[in-house]
Biopython code that builds the backbone (N, CA, C, O; Angstrom):
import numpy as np
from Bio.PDB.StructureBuilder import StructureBuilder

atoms = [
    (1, "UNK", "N", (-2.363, -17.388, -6.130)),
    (1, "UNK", "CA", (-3.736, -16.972, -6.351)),
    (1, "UNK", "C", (-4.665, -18.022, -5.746)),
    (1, "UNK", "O", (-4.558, -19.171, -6.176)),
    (2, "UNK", "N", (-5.678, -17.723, -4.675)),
    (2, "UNK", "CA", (-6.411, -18.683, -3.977)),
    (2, "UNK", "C", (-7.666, -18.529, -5.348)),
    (2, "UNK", "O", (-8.165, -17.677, -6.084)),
    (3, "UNK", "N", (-7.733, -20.487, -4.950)),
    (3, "UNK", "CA", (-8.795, -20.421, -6.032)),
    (3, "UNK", "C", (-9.790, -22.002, -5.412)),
    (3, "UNK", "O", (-9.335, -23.003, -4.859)),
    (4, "UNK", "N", (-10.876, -21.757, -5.690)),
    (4, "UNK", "CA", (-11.907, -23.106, -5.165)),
    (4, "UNK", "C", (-11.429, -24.548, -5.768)),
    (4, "UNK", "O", (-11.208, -25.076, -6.858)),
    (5, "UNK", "N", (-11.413, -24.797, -4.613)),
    (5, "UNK", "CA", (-10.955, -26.356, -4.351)),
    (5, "UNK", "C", (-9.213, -26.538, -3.804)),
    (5, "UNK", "O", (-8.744, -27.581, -3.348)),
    (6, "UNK", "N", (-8.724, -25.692, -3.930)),
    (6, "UNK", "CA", (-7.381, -25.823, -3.374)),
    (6, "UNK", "C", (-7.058, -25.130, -2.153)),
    (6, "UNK", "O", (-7.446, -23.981, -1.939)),
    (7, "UNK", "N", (-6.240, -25.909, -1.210)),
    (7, "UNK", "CA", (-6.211, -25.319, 0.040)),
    (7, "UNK", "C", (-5.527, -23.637, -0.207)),
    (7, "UNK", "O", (-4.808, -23.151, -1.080)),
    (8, "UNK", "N", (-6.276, -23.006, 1.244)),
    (8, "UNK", "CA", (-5.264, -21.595, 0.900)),
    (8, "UNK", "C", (-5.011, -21.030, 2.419)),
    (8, "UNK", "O", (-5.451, -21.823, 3.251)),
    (9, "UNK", "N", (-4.689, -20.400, 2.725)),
    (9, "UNK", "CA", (-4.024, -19.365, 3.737)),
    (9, "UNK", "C", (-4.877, -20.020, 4.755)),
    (9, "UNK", "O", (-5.985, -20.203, 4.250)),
    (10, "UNK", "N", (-4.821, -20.544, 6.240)),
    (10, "UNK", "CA", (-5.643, -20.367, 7.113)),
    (10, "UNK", "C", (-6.748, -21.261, 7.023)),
    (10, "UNK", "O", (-7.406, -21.248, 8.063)),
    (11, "UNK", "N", (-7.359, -22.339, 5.801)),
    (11, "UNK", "CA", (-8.407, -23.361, 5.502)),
    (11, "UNK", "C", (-7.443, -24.389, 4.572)),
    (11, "UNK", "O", (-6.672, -23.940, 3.724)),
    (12, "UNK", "N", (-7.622, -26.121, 4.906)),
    (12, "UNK", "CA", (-6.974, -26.578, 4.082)),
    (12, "UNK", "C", (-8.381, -27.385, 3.149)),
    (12, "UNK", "O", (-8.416, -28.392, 2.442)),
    (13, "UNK", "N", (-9.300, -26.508, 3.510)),
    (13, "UNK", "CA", (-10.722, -27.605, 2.843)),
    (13, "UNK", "C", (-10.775, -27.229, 1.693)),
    (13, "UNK", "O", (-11.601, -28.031, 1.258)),
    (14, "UNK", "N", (-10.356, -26.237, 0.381)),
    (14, "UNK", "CA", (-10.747, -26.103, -0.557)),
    (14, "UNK", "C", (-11.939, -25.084, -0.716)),
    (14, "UNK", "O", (-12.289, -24.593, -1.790)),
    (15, "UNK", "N", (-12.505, -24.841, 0.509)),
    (15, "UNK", "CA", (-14.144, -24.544, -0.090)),
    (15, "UNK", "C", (-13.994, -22.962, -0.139)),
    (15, "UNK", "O", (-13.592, -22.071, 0.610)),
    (16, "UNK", "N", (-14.732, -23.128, -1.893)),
    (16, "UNK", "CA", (-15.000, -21.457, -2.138)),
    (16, "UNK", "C", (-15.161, -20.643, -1.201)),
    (16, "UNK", "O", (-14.314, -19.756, -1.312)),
    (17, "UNK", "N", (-15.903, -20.465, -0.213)),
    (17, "UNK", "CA", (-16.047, -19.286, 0.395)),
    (17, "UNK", "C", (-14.576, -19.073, 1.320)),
    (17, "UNK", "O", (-14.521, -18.091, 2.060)),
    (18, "UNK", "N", (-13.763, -19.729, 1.271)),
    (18, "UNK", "CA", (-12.680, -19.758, 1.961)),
    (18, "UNK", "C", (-11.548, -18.958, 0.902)),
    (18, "UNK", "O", (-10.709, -18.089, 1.137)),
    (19, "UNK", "N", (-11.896, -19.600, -0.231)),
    (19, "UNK", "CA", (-10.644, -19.115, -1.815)),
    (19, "UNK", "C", (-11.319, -17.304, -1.698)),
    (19, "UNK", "O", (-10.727, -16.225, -1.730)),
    (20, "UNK", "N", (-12.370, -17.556, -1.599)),
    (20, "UNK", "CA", (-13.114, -15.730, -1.500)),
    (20, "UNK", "C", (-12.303, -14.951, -0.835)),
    (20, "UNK", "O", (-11.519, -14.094, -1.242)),
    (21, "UNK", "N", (-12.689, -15.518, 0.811)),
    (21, "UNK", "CA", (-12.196, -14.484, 1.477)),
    (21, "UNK", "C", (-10.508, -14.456, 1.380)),
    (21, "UNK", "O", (-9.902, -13.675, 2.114)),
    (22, "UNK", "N", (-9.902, -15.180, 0.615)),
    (22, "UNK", "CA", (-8.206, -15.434, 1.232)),
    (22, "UNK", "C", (-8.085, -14.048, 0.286)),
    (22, "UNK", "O", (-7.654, -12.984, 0.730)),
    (23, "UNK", "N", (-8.565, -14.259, -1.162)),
    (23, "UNK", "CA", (-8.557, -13.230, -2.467)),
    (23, "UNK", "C", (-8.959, -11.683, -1.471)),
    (23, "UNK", "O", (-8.210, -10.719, -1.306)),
    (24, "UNK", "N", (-10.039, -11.826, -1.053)),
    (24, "UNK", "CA", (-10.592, -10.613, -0.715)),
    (24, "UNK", "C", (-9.680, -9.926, 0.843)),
    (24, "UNK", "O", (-9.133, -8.825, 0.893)),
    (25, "UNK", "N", (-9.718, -10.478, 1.450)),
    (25, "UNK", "CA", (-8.347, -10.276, 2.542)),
    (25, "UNK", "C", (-6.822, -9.733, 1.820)),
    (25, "UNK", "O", (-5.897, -9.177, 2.413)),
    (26, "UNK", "N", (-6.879, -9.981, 0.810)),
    (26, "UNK", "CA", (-5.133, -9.204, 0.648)),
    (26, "UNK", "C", (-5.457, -8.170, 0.530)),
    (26, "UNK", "O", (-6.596, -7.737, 0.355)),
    (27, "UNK", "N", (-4.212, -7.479, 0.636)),
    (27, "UNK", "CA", (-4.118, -5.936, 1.365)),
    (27, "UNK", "C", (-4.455, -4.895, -0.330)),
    (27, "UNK", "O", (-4.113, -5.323, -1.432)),
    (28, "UNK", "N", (-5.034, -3.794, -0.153)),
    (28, "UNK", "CA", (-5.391, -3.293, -1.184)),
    (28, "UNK", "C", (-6.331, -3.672, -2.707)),
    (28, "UNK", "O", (-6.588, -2.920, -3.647)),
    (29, "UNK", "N", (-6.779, -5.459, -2.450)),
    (29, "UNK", "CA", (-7.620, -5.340, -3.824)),
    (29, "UNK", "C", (-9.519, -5.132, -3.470)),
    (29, "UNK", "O", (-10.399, -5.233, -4.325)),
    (30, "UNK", "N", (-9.660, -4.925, -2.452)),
    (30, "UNK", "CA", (-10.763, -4.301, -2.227)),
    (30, "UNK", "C", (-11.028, -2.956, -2.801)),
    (30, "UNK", "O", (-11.936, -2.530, -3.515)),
    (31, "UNK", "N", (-9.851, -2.350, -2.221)),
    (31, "UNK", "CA", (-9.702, -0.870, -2.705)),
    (31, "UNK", "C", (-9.424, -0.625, -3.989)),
    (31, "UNK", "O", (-9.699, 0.513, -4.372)),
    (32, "UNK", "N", (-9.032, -1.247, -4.641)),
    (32, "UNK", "CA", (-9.222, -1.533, -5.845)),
    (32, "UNK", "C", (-10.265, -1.618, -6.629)),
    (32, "UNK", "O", (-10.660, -0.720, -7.373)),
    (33, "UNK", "N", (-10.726, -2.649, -6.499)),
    (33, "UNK", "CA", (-12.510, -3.427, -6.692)),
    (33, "UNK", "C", (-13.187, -1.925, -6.487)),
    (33, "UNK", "O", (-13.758, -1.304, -7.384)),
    (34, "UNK", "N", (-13.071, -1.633, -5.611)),
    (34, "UNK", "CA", (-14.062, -0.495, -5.057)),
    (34, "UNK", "C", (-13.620, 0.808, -6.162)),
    (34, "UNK", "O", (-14.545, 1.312, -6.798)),
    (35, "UNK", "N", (-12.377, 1.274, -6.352)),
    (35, "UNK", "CA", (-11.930, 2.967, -7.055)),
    (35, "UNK", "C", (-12.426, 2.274, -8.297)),
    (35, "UNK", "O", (-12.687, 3.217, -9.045)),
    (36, "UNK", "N", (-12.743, 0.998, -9.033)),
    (36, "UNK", "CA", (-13.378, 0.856, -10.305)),
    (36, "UNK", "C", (-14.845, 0.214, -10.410)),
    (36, "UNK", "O", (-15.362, -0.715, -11.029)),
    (37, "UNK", "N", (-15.293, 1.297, -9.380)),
    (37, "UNK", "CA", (-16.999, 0.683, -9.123)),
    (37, "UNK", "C", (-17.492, 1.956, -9.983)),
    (37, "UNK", "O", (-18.713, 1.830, -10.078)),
    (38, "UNK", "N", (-17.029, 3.266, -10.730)),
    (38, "UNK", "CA", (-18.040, 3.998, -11.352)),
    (38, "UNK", "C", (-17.615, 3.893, -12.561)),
    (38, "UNK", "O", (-18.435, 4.011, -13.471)),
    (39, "UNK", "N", (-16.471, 3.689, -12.803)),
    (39, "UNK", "CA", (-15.472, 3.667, -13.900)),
    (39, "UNK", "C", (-13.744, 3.381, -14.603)),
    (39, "UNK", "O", (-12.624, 3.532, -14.115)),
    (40, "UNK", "N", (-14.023, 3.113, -15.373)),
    (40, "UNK", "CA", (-12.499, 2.653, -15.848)),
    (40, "UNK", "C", (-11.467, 3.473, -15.403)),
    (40, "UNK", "O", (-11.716, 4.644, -15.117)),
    (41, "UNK", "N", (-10.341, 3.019, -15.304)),
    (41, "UNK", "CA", (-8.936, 3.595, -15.315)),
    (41, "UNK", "C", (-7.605, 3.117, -15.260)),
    (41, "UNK", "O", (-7.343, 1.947, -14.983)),
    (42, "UNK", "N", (-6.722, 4.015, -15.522)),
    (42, "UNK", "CA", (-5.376, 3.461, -15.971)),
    (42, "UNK", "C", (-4.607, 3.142, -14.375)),
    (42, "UNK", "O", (-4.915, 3.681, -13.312)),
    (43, "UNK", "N", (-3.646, 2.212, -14.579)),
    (43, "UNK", "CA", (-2.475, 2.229, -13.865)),
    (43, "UNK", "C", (-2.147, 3.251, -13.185)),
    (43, "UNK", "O", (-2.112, 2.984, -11.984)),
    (44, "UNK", "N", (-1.881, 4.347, -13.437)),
    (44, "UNK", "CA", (-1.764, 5.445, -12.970)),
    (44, "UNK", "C", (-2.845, 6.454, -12.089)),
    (44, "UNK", "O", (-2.617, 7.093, -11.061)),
    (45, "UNK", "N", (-3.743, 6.379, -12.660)),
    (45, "UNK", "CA", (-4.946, 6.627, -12.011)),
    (45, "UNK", "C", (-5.178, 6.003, -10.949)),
    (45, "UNK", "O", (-5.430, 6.631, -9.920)),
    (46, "UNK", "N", (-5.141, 4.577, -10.971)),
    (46, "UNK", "CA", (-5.735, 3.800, -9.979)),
    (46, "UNK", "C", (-4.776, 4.039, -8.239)),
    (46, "UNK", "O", (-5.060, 4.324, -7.075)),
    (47, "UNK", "N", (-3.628, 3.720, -9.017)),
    (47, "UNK", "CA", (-2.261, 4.504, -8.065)),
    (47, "UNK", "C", (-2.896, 5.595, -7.101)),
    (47, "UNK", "O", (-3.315, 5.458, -5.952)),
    (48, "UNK", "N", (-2.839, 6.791, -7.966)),
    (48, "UNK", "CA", (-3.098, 7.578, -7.208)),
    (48, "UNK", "C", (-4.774, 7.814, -6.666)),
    (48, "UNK", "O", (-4.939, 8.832, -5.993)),
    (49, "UNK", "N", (-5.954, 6.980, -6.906)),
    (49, "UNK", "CA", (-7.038, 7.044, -6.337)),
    (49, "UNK", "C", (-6.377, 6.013, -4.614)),
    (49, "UNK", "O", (-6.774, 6.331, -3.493)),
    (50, "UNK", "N", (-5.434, 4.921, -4.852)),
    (50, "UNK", "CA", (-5.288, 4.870, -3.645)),
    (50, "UNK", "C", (-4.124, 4.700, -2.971)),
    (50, "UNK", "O", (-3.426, 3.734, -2.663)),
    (51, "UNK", "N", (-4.072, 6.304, -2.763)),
    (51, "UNK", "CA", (-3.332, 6.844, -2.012)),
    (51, "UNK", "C", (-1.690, 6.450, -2.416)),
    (51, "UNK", "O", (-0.953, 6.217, -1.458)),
    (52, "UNK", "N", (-1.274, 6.394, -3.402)),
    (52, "UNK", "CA", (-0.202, 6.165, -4.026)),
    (52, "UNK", "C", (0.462, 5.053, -3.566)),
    (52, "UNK", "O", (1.637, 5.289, -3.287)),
    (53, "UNK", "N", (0.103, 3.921, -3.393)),
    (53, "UNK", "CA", (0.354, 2.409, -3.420)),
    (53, "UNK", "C", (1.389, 2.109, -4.587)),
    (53, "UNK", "O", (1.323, 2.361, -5.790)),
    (54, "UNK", "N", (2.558, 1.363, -3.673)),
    (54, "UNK", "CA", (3.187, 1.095, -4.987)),
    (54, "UNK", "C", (3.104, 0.285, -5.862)),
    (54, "UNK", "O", (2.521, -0.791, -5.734)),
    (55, "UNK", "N", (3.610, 0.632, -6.776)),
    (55, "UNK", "CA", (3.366, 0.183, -8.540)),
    (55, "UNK", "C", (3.820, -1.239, -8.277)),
    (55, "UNK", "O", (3.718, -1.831, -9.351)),
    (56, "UNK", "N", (4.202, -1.929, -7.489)),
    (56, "UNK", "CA", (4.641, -3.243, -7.451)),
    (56, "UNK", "C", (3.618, -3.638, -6.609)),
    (56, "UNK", "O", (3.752, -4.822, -6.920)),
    (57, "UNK", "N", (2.765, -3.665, -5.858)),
    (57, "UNK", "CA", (1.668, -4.288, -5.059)),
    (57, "UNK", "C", (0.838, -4.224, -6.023)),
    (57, "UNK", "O", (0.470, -5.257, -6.584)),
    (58, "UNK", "N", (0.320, -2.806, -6.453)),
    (58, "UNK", "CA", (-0.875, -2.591, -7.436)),
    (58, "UNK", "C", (-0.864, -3.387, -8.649)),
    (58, "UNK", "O", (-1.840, -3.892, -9.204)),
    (59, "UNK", "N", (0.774, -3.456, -9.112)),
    (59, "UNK", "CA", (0.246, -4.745, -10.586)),
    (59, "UNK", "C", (0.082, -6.195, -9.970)),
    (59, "UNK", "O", (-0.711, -7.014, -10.434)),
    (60, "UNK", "N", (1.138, -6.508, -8.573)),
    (60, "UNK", "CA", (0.423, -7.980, -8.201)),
    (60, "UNK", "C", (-1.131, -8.190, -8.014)),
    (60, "UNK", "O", (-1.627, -9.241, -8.418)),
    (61, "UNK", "N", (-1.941, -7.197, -7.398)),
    (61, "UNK", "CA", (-3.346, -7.285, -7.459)),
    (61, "UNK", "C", (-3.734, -7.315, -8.287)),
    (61, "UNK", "O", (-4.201, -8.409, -8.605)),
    (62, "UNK", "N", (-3.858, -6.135, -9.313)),
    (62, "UNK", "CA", (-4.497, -6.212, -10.796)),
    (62, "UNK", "C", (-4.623, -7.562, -10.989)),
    (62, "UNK", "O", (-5.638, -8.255, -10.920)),
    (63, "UNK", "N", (-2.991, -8.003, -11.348)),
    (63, "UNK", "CA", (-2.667, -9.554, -11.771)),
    (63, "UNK", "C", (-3.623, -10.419, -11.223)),
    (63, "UNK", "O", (-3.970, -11.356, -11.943)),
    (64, "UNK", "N", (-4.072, -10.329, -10.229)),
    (64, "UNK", "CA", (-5.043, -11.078, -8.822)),
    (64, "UNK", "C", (-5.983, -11.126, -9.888)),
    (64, "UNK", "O", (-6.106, -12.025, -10.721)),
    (65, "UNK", "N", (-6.835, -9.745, -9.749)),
    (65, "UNK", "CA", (-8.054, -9.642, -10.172)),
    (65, "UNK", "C", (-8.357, -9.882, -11.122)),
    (65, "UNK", "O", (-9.490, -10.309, -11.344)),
    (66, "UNK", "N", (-7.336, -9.676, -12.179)),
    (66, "UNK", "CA", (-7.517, -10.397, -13.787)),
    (66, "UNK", "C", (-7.905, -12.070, -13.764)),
    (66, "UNK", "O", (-8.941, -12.601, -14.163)),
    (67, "UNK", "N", (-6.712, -12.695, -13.160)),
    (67, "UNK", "CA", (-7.006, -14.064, -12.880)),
    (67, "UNK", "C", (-8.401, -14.461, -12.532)),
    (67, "UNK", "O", (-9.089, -15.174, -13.263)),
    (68, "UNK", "N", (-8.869, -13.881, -11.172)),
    (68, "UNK", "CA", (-9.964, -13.968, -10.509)),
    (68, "UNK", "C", (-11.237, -13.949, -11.291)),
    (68, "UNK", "O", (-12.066, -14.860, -11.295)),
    (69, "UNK", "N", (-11.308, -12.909, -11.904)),
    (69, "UNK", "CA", (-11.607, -12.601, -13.288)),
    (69, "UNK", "C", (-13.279, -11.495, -13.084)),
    (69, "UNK", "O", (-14.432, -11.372, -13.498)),
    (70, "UNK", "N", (-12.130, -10.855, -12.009)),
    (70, "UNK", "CA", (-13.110, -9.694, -11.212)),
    (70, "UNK", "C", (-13.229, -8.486, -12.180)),
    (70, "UNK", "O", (-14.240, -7.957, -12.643)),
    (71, "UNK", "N", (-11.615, -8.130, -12.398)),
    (71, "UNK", "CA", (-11.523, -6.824, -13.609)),
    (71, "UNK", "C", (-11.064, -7.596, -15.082)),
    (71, "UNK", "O", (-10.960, -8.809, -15.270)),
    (72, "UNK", "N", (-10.902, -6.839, -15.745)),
    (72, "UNK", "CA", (-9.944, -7.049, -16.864)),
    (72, "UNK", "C", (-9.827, -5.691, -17.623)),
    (72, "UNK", "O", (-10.648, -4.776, -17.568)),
    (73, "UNK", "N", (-8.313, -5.721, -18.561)),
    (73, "UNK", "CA", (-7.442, -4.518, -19.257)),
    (73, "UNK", "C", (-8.457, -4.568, -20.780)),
    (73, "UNK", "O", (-8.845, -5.491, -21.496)),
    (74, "UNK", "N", (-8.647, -2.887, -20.815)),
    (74, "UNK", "CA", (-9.228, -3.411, -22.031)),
    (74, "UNK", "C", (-8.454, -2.094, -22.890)),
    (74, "UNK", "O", (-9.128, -1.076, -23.049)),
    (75, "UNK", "N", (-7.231, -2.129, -23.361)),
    (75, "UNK", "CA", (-6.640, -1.027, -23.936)),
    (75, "UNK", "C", (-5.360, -0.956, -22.527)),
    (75, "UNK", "O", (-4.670, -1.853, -22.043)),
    (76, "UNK", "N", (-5.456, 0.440, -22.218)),
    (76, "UNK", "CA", (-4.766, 0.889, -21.108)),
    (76, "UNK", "C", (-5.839, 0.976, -20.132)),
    (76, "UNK", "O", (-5.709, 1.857, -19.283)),
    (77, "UNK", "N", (-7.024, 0.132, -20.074)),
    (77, "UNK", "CA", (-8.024, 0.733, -18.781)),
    (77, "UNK", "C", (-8.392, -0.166, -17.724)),
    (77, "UNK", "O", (-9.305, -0.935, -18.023)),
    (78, "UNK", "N", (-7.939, -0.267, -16.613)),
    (78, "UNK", "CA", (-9.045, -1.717, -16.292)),
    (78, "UNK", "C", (-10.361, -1.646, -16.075)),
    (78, "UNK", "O", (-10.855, -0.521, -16.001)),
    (79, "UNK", "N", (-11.083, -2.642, -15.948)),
    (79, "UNK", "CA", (-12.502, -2.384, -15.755)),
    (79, "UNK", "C", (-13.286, -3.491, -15.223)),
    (79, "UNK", "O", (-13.172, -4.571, -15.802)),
    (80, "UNK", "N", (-13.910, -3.421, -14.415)),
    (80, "UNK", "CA", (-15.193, -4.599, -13.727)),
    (80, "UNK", "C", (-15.623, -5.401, -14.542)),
    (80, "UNK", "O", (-16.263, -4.723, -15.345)),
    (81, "UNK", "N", (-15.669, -6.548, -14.862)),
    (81, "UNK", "CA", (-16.423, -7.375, -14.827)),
    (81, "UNK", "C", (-17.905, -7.489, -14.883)),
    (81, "UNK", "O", (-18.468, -6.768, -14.060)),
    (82, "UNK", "N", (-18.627, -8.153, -15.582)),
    (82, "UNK", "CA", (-19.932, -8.637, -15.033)),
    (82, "UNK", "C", (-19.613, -9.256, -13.504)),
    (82, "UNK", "O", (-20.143, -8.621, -12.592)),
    (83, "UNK", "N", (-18.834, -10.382, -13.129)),
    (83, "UNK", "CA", (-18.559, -10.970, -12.066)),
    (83, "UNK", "C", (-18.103, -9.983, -10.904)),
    (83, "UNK", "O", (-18.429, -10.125, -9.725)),
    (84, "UNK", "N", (-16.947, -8.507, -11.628)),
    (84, "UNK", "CA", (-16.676, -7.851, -10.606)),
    (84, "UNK", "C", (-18.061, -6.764, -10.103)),
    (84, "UNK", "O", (-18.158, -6.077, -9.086)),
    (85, "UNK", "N", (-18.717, -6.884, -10.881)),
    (85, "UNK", "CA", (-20.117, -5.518, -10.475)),
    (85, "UNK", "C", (-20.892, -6.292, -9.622)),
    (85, "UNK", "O", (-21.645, -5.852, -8.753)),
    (86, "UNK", "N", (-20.638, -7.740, -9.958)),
    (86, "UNK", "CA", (-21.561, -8.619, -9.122)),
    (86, "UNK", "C", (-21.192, -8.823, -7.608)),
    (86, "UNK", "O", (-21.889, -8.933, -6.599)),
    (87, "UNK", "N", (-20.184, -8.830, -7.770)),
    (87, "UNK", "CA", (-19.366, -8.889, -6.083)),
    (87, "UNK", "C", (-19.529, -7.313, -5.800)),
    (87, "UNK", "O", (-19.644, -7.276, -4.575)),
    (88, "UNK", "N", (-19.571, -6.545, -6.078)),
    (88, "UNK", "CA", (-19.412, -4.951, -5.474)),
    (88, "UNK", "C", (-21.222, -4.761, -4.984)),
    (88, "UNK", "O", (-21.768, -3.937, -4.251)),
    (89, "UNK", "N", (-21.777, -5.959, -5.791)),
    (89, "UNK", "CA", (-23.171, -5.849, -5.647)),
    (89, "UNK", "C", (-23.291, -6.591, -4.169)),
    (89, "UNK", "O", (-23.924, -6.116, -3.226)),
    (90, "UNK", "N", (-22.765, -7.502, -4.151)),
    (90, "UNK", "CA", (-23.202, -8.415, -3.128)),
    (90, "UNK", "C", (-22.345, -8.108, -1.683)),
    (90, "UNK", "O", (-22.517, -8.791, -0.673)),
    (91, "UNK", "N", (-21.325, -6.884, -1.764)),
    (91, "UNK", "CA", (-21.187, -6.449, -0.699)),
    (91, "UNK", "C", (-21.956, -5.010, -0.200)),
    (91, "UNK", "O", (-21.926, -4.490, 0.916)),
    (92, "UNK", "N", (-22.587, -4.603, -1.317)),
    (92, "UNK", "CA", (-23.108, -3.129, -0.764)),
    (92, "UNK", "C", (-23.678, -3.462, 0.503)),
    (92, "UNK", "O", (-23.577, -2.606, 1.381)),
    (93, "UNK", "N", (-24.354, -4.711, 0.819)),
    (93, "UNK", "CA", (-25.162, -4.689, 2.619)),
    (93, "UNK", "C", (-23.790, -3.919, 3.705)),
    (93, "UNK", "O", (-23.909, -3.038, 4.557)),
    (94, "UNK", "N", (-22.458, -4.717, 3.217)),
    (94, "UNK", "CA", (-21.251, -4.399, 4.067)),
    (94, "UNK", "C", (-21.176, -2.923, 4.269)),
    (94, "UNK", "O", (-21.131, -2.397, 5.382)),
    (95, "UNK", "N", (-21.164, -2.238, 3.049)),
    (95, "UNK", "CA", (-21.144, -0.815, 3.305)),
    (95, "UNK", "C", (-22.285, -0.183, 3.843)),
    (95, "UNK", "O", (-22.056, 0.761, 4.599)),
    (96, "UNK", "N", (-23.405, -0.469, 3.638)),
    (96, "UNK", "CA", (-24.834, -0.155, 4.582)),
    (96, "UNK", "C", (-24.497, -0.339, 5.740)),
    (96, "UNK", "O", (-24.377, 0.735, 6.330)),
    (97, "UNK", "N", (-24.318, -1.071, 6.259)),
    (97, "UNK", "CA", (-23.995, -1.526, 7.927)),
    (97, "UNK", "C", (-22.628, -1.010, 8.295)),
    (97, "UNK", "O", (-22.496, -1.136, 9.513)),
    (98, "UNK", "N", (-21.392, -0.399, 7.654)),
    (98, "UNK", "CA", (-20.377, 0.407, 7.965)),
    (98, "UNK", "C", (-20.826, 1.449, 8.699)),
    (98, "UNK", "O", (-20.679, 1.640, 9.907)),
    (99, "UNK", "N", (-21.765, 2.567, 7.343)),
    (99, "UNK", "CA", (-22.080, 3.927, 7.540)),
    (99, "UNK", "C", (-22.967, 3.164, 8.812)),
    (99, "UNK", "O", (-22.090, 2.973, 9.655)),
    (100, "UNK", "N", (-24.237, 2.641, 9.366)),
    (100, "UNK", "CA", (-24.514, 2.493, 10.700)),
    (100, "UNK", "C", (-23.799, 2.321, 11.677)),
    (100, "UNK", "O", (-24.268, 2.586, 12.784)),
    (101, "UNK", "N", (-22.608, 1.882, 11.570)),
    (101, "UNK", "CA", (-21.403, 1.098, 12.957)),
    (101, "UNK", "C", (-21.067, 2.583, 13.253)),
    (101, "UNK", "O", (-21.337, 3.096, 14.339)),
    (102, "UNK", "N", (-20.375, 3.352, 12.084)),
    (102, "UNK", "CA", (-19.392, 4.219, 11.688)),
    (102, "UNK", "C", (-20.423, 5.607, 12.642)),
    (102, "UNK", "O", (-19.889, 6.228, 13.561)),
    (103, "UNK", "N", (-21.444, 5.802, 12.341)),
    (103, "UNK", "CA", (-22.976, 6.635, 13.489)),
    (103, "UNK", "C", (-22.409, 6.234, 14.802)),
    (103, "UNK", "O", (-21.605, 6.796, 15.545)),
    (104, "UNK", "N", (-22.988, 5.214, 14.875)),
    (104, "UNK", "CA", (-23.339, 4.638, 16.627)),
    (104, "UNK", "C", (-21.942, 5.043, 17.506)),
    (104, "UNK", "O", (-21.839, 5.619, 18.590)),
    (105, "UNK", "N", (-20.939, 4.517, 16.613)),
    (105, "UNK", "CA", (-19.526, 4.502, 16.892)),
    (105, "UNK", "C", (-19.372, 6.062, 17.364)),
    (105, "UNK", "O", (-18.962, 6.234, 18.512)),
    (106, "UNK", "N", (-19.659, 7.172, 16.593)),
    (106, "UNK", "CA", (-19.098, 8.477, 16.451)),
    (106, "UNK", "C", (-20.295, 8.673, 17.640)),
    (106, "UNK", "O", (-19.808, 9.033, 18.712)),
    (107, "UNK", "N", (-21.696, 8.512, 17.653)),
    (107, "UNK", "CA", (-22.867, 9.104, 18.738)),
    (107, "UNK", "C", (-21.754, 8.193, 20.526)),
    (107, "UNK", "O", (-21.474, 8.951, 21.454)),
    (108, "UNK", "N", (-21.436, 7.014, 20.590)),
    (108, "UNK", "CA", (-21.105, 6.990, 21.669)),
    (108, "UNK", "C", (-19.899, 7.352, 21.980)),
    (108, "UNK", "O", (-19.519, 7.098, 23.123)),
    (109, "UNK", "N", (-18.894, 8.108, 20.948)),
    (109, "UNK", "CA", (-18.110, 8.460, 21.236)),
    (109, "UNK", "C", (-17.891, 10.012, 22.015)),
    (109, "UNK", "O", (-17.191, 10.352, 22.969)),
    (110, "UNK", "N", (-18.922, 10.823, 21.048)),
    (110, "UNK", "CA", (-19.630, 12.154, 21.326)),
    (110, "UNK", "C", (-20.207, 11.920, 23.116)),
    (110, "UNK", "O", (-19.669, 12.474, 24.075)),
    (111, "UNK", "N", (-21.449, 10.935, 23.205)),
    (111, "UNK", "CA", (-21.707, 10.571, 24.660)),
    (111, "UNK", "C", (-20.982, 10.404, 25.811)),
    (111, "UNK", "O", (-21.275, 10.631, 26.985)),
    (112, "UNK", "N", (-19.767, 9.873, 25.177)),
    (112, "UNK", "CA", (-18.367, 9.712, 26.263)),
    (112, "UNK", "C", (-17.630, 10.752, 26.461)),
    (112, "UNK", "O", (-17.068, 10.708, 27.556)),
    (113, "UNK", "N", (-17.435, 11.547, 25.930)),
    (113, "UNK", "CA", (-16.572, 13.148, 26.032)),
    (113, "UNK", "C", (-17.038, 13.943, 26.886)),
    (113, "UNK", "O", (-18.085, 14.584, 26.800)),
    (114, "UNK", "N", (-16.484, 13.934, 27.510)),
    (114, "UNK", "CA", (-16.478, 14.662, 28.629)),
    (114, "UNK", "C", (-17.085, 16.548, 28.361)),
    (114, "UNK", "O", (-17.315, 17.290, 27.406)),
    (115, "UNK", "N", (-17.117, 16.603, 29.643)),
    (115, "UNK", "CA", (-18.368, 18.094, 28.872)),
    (115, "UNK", "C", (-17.244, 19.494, 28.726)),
    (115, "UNK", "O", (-17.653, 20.572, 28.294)),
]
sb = StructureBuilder()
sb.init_structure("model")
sb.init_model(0)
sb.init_chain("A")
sb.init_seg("    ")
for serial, (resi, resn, name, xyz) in enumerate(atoms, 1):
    if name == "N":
        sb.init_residue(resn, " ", resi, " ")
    sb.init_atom(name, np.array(xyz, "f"), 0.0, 1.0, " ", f" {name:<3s}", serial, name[0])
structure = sb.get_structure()
């Protein structure tokens, strides 16, 4: 689990924004973070919101995010954080500027096709 002040993947400086992105770079806990941005859900649920990931990646992340202390279990449910709503907050610019790339991308692709 990358965490501030200890070296991690690719930076040996310690510095938070480095422990961020190493956390946020593994494969599937974005997607994660993200299928519990309206609401809670189980293990199972979460599974199948993405795209049926197996049950052995999905509890190492959870595990991630609990640590991280992005989500946490409250019964059978996980759920965001103050800290995790705060990060889903502080990337919405990312998704603003997707849906624009994701336009331009599709208009010059349309422009390039032949008639």
């Amino acid at each position: 689990m990358p965490t501030p002040g200890s070296p991690v993947r690719g930076s040996r400086t310690g510095r938070p924004i480095m422990a961020l992105l190493d956390l946020l770079g593994r494969r599937w806990l974005l997607r994660i973070t993200w299928e519990l941005r309206d609401q809670p859900a189980g293990f199972r649920q979460l599974q199948l919101r993405c795209d049926d990931m197996s049950p052995s990646v999905l509890s190492q992340r959870l595990h991630e995010l609990k640590e991280a202390e992005v989500l946490e279990l409250l019964g059978d449910q996980y759920r965001l954080t103050a800290e995790g709503r705060e990060l889903l907050t502080i990337l919405a610019p990312l998704r603003a500027w997707a849906t624009r790339w994701a336009q331009r991308s599709h208009a010059g692709a349309a422009r390039a096709a032949p008639d």
